[in-house]
Steps between C-alpha positions, in 0.01 A plus 500: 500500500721290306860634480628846662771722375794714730648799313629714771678813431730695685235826614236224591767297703598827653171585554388230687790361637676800618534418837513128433836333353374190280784213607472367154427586126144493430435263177432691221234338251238658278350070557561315783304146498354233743871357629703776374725634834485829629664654821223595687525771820473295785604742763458891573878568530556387147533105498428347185452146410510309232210260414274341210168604444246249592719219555408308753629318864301186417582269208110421509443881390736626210375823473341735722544838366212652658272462847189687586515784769210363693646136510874567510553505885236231606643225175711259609749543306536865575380517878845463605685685266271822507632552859826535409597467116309801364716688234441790216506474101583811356327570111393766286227305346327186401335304267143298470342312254287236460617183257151514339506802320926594493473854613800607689442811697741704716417662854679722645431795750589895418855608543535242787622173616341194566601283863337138446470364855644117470545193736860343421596144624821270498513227244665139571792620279533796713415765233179709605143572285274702550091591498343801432208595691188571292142635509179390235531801200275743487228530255673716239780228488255187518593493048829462574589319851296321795726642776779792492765579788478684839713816424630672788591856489869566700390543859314139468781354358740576754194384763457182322867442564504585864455260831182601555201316668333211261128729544691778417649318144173386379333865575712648277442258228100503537561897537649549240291609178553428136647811344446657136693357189598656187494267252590385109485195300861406406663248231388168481870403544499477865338139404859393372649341821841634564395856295596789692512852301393843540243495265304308796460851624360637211141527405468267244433601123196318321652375135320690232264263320584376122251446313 
């Protein structure tokens, strides 16, 4: 996973947030980067907040966009924070690719939302970043990406964002399974920093040889 994308619309934000009033606009982006902000769900009333993705508390780190599921809540630097700092990104998709070979390919589940379960911390300048929580990618994915996100369905989400017992946290992470992606390769202009169009949705069209 290198960049996701949020393109809500209106019958899949009634859909899933019916009985759930989001606080805040959700940032709409067919791209969103490493350090690119987002207001991420950070409570099950509604609560949004604000925050950068992968930036980092510690000047010694400057980016820390993702953390292992197995890891996150024994790391230092997440120990704490997994207790009580636990939030929800909200995407329809994402993309992976390796810098060797320059194949961009978007993931994205069937007619449904994806909830990335994130760690977000307090910088010294008082904004807020924040980690996504990740698992090694499966085999079919290896081409493309060494680790994709753990993607909760609703009911975890709202879990993941409730006071519940540490044991209880990381069972639902190492319970929950990878789930099924529909997928496409899409325009090599998601490699233009700053690019964000809807032809990043669209399966990309191989140029006709000249010869």
């Amino acid at each position: 996973m290198r960049r996701f994308s949020c393109i809500i619309g209106k019958s899949n934000q009634e859909q899933y947030f019916s009985e759930l009033t989001l606080k805040t606009p959700l940032e709409q982006s067919y791209c969103i980067d490493v350090l690119d902000q987002v207001n991420t769900l950070i409570a099950s009333d509604g609560f949004m907040l604000p925050a950068k993705w992968g930036l980092s508390p510690s000047s010694d780190e400057i980016k820390m966009p993702f953390i292992d599921f197995r890891q996150v809540h024994v790391k230092p630097s997440f120990r704490l924070s997994f207790r009580t700092q636990r939030s929800i990104v909200i995407a329809d998709s994402f993309y992976a690719w390796h810098d060797s070979k320059r194949r961009p390919l978007r993931l994205h589940l069937h007619d449904a939302l994806m909830f990335f379960p994130a760690i977000y911390f307090k910088t010294g300048d008082g904004s807020f970043g924040f980690t996504i929580i990740s698992r090694p990618s499966r085999k079919s994915l290896r081409e493309y990406s060494d680790l994709e996100p753990v993607i909760f369905d609703r009911e975890s989400a709202l879990k993941w964002l409730d006071f519940l017992p540490v044991t209880q946290v990381i069972k639902l992470l190492q319970t929950t399974l990878p789930v099924p992606f529909e997928n496409h390769l899409v325009s090599q202009k998601i490699f233009v920093k700053g690019f964000s169009g809807k032809v990043l949705h669209e399966p990309h069209q191989e140029q006709a040889l000249l010869f």
